[in-house]
mmCIF file of the N, C-alpha and C atoms, coordinates in Angstrom:
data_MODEL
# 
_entry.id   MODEL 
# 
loop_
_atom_site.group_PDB 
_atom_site.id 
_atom_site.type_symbol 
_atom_site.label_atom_id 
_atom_site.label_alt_id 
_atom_site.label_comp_id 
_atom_site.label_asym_id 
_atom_site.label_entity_id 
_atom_site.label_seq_id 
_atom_site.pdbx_PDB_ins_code 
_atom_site.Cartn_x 
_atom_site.Cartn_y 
_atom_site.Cartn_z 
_atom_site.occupancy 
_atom_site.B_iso_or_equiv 
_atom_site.pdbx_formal_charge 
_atom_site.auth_seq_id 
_atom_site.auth_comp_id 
_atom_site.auth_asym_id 
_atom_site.auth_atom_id 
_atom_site.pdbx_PDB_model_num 
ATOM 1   N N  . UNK A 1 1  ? 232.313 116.270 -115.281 1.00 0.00 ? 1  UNK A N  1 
ATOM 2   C CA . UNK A 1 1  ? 231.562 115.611 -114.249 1.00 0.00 ? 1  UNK A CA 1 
ATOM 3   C C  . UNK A 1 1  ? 230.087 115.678 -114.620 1.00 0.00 ? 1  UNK A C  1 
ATOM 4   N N  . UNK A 1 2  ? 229.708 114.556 -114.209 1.00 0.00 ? 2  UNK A N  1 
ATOM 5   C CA . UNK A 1 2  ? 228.148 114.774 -114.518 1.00 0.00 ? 2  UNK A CA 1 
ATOM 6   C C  . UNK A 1 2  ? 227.427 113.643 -113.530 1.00 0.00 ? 2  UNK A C  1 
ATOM 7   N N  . UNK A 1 3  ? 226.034 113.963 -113.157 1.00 0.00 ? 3  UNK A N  1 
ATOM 8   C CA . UNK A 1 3  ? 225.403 113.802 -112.093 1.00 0.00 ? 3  UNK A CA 1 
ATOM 9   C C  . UNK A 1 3  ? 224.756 112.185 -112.835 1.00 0.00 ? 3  UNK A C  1 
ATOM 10  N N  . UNK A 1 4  ? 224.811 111.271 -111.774 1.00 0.00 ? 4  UNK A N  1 
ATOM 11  C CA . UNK A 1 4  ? 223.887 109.980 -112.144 1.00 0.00 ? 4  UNK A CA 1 
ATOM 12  C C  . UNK A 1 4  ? 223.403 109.480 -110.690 1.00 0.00 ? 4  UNK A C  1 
ATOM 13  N N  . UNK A 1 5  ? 222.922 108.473 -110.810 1.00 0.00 ? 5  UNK A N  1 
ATOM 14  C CA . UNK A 1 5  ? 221.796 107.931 -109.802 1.00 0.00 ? 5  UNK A CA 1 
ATOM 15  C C  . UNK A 1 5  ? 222.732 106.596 -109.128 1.00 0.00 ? 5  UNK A C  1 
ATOM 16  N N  . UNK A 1 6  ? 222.636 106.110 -108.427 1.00 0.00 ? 6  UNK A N  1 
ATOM 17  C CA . UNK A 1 6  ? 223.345 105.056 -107.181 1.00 0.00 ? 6  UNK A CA 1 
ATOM 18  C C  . UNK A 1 6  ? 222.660 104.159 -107.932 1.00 0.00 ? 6  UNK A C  1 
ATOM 19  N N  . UNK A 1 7  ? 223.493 103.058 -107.949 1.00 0.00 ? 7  UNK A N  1 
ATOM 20  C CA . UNK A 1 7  ? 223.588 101.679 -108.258 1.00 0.00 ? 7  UNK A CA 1 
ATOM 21  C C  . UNK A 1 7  ? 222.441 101.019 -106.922 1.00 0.00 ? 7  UNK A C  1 
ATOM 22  N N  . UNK A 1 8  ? 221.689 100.170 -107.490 1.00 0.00 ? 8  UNK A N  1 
ATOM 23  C CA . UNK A 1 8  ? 221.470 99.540  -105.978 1.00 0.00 ? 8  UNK A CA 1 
ATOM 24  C C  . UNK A 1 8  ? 222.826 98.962  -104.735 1.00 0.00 ? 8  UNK A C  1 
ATOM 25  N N  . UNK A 1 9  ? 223.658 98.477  -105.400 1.00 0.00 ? 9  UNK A N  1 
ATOM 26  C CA . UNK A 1 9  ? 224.688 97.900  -105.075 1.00 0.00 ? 9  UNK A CA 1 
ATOM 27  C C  . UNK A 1 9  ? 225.195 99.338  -104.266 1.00 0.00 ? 9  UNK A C  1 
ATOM 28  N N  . UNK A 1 10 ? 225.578 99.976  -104.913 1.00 0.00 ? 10 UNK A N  1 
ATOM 29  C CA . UNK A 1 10 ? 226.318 101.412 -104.081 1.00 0.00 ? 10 UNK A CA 1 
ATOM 30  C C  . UNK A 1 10 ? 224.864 102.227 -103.414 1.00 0.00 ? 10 UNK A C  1 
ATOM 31  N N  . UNK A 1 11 ? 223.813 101.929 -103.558 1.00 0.00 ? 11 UNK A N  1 
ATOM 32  C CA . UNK A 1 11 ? 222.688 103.010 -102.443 1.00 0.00 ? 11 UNK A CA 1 
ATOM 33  C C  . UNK A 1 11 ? 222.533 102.061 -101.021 1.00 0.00 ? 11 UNK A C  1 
ATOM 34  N N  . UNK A 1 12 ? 222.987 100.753 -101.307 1.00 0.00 ? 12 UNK A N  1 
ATOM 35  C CA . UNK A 1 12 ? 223.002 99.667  -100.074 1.00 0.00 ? 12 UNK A CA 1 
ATOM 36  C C  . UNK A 1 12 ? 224.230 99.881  -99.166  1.00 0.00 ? 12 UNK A C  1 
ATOM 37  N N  . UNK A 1 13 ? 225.247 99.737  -99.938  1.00 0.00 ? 13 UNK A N  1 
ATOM 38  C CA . UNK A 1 13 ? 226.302 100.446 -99.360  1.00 0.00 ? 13 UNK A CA 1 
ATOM 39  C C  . UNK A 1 13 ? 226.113 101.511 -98.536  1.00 0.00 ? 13 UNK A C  1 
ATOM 40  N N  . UNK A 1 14 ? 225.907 102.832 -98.885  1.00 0.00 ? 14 UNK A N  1 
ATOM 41  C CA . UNK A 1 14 ? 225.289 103.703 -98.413  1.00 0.00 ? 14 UNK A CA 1 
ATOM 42  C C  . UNK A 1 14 ? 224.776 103.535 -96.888  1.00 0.00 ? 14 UNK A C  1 
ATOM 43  N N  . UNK A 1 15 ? 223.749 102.993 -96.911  1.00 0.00 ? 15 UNK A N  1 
ATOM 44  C CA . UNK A 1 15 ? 222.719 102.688 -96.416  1.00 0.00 ? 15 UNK A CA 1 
ATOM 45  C C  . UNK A 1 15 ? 223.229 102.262 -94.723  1.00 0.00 ? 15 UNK A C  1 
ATOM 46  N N  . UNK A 1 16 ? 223.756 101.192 -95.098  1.00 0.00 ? 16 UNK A N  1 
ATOM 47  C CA . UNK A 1 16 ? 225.045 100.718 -94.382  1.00 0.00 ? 16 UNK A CA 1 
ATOM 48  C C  . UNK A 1 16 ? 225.796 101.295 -93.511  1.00 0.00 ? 16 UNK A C  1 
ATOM 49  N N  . UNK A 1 17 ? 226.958 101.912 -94.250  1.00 0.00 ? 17 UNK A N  1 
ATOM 50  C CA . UNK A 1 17 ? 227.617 102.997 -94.315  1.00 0.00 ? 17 UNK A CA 1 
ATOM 51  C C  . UNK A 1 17 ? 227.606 104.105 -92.893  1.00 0.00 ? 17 UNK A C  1 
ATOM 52  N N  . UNK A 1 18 ? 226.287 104.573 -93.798  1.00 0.00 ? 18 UNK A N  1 
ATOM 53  C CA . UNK A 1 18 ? 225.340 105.381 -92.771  1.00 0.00 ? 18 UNK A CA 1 
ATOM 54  C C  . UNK A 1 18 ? 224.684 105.660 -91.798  1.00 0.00 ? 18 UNK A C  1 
ATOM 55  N N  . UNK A 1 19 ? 224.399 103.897 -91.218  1.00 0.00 ? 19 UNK A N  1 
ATOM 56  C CA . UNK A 1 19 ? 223.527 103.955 -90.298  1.00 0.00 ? 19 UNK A CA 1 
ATOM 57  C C  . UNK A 1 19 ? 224.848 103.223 -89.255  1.00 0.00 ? 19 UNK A C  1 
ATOM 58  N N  . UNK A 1 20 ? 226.109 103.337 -89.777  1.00 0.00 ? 20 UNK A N  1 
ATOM 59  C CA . UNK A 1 20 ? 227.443 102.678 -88.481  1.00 0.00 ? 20 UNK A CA 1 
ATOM 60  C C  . UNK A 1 20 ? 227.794 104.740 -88.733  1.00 0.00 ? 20 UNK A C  1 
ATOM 61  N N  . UNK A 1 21 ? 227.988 105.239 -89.550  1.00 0.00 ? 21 UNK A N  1 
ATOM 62  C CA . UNK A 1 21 ? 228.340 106.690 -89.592  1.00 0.00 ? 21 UNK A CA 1 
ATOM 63  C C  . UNK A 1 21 ? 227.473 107.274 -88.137  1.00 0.00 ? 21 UNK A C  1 
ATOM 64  N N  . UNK A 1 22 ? 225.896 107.461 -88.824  1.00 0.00 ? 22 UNK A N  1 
ATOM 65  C CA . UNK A 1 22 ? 225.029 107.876 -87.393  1.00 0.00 ? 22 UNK A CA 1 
ATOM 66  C C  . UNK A 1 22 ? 225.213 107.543 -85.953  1.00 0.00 ? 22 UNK A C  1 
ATOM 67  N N  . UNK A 1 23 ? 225.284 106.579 -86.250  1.00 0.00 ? 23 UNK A N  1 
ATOM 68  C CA . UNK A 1 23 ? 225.109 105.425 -84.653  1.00 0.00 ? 23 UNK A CA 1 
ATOM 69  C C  . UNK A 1 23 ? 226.848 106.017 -84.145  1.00 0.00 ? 23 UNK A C  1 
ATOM 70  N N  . UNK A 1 24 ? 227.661 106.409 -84.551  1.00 0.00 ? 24 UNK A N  1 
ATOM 71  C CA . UNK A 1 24 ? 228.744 107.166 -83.772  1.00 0.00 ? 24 UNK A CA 1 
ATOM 72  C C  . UNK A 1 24 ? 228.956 108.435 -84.088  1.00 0.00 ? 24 UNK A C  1 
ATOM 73  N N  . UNK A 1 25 ? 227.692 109.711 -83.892  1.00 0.00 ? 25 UNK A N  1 
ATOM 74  C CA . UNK A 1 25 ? 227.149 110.399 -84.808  1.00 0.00 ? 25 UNK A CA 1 
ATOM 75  C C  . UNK A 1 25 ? 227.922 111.610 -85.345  1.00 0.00 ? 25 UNK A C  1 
ATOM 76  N N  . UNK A 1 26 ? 227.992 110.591 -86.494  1.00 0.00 ? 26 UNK A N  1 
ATOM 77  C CA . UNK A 1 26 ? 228.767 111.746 -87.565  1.00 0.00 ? 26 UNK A CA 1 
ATOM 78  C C  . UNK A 1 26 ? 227.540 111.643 -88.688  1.00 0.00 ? 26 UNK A C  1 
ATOM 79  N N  . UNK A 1 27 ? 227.000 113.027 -89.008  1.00 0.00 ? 27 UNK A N  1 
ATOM 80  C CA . UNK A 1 27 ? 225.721 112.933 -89.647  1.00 0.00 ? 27 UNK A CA 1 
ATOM 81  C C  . UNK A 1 27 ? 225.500 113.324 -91.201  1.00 0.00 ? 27 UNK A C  1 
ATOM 82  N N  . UNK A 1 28 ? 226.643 114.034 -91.296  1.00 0.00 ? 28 UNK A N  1 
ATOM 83  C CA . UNK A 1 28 ? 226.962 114.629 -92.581  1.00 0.00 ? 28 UNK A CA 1 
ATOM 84  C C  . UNK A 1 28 ? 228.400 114.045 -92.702  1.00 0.00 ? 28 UNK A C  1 
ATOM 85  N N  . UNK A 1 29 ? 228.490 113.330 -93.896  1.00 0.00 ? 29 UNK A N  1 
ATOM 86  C CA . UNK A 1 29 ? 229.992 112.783 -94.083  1.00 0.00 ? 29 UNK A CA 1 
ATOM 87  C C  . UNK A 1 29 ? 229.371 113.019 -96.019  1.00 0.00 ? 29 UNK A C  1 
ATOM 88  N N  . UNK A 1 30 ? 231.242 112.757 -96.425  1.00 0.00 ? 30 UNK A N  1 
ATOM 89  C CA . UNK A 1 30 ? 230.294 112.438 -98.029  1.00 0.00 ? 30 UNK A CA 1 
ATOM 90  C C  . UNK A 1 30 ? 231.227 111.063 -98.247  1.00 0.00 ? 30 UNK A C  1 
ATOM 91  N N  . UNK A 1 31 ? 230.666 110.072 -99.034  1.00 0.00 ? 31 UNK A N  1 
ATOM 92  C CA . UNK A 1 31 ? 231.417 108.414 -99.534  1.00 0.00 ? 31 UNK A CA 1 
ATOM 93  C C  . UNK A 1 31 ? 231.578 108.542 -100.695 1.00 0.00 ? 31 UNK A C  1 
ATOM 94  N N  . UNK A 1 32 ? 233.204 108.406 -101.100 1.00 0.00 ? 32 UNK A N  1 
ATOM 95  C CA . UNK A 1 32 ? 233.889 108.189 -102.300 1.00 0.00 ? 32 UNK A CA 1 
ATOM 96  C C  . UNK A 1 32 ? 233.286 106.921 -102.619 1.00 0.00 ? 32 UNK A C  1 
ATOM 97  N N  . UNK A 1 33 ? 232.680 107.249 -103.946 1.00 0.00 ? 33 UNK A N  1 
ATOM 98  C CA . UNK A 1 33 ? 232.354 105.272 -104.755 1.00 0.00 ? 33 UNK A CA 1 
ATOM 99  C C  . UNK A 1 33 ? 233.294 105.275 -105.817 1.00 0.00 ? 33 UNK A C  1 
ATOM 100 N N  . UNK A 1 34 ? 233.853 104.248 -106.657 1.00 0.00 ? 34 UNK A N  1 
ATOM 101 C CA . UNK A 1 34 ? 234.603 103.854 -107.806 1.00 0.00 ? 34 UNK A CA 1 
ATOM 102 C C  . UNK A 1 34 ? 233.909 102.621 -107.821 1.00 0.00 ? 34 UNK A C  1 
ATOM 103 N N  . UNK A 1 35 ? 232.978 102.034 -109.111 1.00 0.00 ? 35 UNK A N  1 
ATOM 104 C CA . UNK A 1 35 ? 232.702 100.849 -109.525 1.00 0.00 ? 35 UNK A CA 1 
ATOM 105 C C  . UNK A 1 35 ? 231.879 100.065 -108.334 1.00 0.00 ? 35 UNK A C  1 
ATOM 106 N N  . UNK A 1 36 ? 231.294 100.882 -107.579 1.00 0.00 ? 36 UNK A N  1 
ATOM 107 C CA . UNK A 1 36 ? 230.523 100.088 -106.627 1.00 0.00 ? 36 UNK A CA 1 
ATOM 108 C C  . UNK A 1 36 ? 231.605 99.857  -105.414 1.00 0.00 ? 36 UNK A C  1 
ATOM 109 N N  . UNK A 1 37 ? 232.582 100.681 -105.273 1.00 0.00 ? 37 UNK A N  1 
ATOM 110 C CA . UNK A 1 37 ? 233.766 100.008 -104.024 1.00 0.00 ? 37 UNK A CA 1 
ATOM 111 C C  . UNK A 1 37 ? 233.690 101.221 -102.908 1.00 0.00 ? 37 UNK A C  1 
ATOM 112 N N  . UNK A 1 38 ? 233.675 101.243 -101.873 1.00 0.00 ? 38 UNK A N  1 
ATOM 113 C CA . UNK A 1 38 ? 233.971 102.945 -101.086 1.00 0.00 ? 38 UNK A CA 1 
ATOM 114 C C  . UNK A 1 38 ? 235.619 102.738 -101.195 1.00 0.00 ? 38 UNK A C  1 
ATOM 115 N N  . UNK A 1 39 ? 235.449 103.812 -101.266 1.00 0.00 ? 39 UNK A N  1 
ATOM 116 C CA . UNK A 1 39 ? 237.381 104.485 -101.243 1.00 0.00 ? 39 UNK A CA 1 
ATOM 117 C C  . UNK A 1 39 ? 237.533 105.619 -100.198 1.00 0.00 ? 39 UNK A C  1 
ATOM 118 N N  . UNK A 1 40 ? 236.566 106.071 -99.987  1.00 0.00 ? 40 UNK A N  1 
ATOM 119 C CA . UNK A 1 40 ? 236.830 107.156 -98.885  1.00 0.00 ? 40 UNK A CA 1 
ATOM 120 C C  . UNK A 1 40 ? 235.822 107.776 -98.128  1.00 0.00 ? 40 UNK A C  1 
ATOM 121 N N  . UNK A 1 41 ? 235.708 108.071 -96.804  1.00 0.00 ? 41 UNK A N  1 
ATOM 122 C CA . UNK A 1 41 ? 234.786 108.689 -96.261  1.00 0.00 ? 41 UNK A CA 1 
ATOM 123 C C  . UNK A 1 41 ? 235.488 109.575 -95.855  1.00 0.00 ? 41 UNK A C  1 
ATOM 124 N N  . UNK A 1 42 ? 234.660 111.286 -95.992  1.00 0.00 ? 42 UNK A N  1 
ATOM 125 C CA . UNK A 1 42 ? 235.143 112.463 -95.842  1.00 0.00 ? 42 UNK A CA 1 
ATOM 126 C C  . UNK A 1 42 ? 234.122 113.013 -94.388  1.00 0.00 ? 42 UNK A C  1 
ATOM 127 N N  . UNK A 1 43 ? 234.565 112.733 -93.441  1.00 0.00 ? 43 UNK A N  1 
ATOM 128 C CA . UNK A 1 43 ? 234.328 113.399 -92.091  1.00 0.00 ? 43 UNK A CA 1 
ATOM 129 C C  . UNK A 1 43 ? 234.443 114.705 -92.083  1.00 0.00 ? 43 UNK A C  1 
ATOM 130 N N  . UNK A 1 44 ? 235.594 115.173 -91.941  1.00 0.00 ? 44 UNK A N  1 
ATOM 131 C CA . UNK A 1 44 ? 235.983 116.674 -92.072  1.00 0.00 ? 44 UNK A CA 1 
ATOM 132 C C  . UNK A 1 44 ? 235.395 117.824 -93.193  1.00 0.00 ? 44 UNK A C  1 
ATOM 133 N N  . UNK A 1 45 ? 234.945 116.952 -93.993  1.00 0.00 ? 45 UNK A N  1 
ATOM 134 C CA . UNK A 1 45 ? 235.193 118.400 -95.308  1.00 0.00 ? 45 UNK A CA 1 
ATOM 135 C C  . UNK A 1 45 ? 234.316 117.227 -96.372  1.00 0.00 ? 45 UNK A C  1 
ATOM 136 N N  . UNK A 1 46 ? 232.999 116.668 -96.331  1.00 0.00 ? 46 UNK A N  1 
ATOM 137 C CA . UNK A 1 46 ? 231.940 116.593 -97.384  1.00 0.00 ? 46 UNK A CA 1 
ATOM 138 C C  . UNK A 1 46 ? 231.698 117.724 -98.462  1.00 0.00 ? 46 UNK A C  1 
ATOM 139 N N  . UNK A 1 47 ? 232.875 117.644 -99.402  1.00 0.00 ? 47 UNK A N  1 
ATOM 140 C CA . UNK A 1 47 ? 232.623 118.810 -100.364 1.00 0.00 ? 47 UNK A CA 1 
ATOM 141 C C  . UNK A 1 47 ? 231.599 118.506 -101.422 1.00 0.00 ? 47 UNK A C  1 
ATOM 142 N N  . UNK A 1 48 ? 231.258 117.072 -101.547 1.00 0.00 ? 48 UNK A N  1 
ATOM 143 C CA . UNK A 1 48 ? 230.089 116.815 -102.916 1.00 0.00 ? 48 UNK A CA 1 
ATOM 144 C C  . UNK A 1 48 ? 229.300 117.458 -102.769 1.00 0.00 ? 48 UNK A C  1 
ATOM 145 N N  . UNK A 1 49 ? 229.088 118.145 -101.606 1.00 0.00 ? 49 UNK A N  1 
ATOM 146 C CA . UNK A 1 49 ? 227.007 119.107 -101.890 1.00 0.00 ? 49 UNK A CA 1 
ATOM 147 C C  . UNK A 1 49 ? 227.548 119.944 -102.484 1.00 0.00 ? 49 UNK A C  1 
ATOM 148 N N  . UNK A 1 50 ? 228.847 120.602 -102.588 1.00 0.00 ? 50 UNK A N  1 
ATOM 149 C CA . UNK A 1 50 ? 229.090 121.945 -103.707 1.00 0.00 ? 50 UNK A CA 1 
ATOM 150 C C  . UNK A 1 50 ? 228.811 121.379 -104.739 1.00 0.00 ? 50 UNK A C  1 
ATOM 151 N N  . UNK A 1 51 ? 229.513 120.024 -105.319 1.00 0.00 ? 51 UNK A N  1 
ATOM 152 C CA . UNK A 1 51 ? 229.236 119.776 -106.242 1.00 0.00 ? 51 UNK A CA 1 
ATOM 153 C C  . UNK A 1 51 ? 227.604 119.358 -106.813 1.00 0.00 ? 51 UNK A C  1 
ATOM 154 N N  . UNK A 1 52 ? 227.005 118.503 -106.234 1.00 0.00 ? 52 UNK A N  1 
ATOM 155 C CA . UNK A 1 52 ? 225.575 118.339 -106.253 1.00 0.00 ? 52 UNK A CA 1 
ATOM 156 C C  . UNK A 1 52 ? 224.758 119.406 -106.256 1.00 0.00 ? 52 UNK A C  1 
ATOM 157 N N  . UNK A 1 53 ? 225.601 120.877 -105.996 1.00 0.00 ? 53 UNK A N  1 
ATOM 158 C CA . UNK A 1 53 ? 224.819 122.081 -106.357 1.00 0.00 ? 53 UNK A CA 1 
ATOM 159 C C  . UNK A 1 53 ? 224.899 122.552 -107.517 1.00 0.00 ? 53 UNK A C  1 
ATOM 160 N N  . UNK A 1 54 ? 226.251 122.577 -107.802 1.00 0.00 ? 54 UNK A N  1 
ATOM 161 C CA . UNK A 1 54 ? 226.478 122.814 -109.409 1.00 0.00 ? 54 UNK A CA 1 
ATOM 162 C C  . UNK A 1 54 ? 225.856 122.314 -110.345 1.00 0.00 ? 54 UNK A C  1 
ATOM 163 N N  . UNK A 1 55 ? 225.785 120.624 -110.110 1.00 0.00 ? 55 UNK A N  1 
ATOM 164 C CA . UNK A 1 55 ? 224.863 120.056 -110.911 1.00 0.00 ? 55 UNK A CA 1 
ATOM 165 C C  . UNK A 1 55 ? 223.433 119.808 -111.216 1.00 0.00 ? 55 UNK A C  1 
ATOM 166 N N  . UNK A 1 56 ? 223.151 120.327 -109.892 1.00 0.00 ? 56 UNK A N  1 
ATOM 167 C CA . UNK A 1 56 ? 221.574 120.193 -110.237 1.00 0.00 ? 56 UNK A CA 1 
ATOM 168 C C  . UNK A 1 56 ? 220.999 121.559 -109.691 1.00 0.00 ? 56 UNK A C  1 
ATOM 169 N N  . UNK A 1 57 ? 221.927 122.750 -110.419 1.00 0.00 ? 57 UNK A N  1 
ATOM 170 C CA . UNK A 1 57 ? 221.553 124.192 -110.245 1.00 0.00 ? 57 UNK A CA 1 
ATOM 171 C C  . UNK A 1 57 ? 220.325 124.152 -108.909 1.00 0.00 ? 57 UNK A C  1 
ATOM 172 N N  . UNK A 1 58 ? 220.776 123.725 -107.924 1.00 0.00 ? 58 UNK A N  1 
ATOM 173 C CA . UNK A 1 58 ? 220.515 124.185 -106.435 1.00 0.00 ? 58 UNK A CA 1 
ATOM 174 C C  . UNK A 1 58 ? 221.189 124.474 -105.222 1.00 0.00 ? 58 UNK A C  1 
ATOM 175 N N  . UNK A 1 59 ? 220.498 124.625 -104.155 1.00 0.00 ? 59 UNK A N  1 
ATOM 176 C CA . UNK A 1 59 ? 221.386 124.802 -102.703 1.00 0.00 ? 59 UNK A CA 1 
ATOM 177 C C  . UNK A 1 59 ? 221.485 123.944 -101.741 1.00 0.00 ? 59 UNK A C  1 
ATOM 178 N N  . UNK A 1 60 ? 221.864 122.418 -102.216 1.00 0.00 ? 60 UNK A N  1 
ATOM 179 C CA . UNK A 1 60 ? 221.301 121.307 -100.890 1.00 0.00 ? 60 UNK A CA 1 
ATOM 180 C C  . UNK A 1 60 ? 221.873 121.513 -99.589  1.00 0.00 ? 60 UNK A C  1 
ATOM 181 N N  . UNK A 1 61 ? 223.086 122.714 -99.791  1.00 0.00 ? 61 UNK A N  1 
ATOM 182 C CA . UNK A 1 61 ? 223.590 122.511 -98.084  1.00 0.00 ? 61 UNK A CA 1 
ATOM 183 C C  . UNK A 1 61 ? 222.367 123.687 -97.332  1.00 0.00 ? 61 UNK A C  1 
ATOM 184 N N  . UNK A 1 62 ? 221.692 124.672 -97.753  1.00 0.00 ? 62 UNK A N  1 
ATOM 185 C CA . UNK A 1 62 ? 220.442 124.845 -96.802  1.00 0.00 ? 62 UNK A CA 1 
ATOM 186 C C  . UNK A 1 62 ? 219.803 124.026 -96.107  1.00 0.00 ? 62 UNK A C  1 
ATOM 187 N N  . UNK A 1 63 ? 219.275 123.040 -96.869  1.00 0.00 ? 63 UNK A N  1 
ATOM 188 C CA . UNK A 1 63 ? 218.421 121.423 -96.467  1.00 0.00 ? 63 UNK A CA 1 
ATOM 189 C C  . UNK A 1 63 ? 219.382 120.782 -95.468  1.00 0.00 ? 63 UNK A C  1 
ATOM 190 N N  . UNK A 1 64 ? 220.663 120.603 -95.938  1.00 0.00 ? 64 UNK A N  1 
ATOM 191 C CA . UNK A 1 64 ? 221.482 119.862 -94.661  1.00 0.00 ? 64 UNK A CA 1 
ATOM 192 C C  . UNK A 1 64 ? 221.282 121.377 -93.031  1.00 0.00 ? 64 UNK A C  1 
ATOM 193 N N  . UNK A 1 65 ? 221.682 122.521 -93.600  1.00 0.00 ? 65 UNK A N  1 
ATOM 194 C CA . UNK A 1 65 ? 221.697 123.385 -92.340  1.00 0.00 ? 65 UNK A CA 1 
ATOM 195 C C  . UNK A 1 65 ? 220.746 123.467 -91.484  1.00 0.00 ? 65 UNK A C  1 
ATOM 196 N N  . UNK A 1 66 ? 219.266 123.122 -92.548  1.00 0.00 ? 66 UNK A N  1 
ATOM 197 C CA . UNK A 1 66 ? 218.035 123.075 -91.461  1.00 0.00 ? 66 UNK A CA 1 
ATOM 198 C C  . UNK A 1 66 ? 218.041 121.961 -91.225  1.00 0.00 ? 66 UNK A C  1 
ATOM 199 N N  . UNK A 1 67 ? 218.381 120.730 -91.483  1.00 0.00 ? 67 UNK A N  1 
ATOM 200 C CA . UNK A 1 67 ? 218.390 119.631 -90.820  1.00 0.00 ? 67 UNK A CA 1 
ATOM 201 C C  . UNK A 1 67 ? 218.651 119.333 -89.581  1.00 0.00 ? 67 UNK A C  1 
ATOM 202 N N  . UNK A 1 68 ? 220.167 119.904 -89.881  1.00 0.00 ? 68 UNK A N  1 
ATOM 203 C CA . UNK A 1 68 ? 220.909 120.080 -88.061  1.00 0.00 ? 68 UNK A CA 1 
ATOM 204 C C  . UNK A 1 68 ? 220.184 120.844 -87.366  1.00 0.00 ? 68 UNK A C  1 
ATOM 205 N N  . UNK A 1 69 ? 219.934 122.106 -88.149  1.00 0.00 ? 69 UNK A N  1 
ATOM 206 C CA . UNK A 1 69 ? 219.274 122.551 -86.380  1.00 0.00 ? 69 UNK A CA 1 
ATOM 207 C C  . UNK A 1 69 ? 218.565 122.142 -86.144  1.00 0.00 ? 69 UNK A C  1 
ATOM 208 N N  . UNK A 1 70 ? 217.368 121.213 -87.395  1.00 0.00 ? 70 UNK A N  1 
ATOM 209 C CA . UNK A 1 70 ? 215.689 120.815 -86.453  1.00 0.00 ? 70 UNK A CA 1 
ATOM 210 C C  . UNK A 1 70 ? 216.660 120.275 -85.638  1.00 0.00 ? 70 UNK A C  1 
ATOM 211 N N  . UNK A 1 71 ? 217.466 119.149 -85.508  1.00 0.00 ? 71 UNK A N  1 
ATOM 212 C CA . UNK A 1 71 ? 218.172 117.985 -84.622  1.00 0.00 ? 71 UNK A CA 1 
ATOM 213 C C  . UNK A 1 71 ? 218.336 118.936 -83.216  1.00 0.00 ? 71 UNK A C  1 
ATOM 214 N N  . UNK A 1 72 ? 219.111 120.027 -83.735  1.00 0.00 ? 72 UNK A N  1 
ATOM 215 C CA . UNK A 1 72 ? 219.945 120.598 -82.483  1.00 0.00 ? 72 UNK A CA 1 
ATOM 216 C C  . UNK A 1 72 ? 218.941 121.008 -81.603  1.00 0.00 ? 72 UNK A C  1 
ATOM 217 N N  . UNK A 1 73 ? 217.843 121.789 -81.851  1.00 0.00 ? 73 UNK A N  1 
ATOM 218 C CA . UNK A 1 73 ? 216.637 121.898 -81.346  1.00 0.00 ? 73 UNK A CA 1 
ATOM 219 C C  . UNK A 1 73 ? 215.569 121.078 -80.447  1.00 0.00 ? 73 UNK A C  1 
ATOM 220 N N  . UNK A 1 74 ? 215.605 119.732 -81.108  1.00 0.00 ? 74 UNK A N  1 
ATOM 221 C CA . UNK A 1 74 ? 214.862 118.800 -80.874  1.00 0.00 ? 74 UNK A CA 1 
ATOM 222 C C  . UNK A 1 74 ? 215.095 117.994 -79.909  1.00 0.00 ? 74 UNK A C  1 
ATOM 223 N N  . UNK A 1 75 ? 217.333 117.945 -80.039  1.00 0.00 ? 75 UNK A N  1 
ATOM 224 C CA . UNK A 1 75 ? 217.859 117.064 -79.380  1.00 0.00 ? 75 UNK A CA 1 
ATOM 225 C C  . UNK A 1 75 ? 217.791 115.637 -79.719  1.00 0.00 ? 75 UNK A C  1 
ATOM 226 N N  . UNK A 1 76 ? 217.390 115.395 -81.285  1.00 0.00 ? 76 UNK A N  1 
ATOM 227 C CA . UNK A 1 76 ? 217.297 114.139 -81.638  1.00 0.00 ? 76 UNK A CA 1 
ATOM 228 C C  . UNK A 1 76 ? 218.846 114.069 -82.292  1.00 0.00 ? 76 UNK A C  1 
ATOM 229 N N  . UNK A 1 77 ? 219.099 112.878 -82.521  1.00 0.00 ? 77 UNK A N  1 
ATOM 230 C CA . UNK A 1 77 ? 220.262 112.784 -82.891  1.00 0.00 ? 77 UNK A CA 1 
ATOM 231 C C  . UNK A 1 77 ? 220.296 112.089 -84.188  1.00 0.00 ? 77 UNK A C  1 
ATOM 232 N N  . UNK A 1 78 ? 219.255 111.330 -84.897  1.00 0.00 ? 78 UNK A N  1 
ATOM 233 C CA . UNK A 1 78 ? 219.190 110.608 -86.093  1.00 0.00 ? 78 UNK A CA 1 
ATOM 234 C C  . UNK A 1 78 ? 217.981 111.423 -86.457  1.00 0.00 ? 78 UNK A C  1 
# 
């Protein structure tokens, strides 16, 4: 496995994706891509930040944990 950068085609997707994900707020999900196609959205169990840690020798689920709470705190929801 190795780490690369979103297609415009798949960061639009995304984008997308994301803002019908939020708007029925599920805030952390992770999107299966193959060739620019989604194949899967993982509600339950977004395991890519393990992986996105491995690969880029960091801790991004801290950044997601303080995320939520600023939210939970704030009471904002996006």
């Amino acid at each position: 496995m190795e780490a690369t950068d979103l297609s415009p085609a798949e960061l639009e997707l995304a984008q997308t994706v994301g803002r019908h994900l939020s708007a029925v707020g599920l805030w952390f999900v992770g999107l299966d891509l193959i060739n620019e196609k989604l194949i899967e959205i993982n509600v339950t169990s977004p395991t890519g930040i393990q992986e996105l840690g491995r690969l880029t020798r960091t801790q991004p689920e801290q950044a997601v944990v303080q995320w939520i709470e600023e939210r939970v705190q704030t009471g904002r929801q996006r």
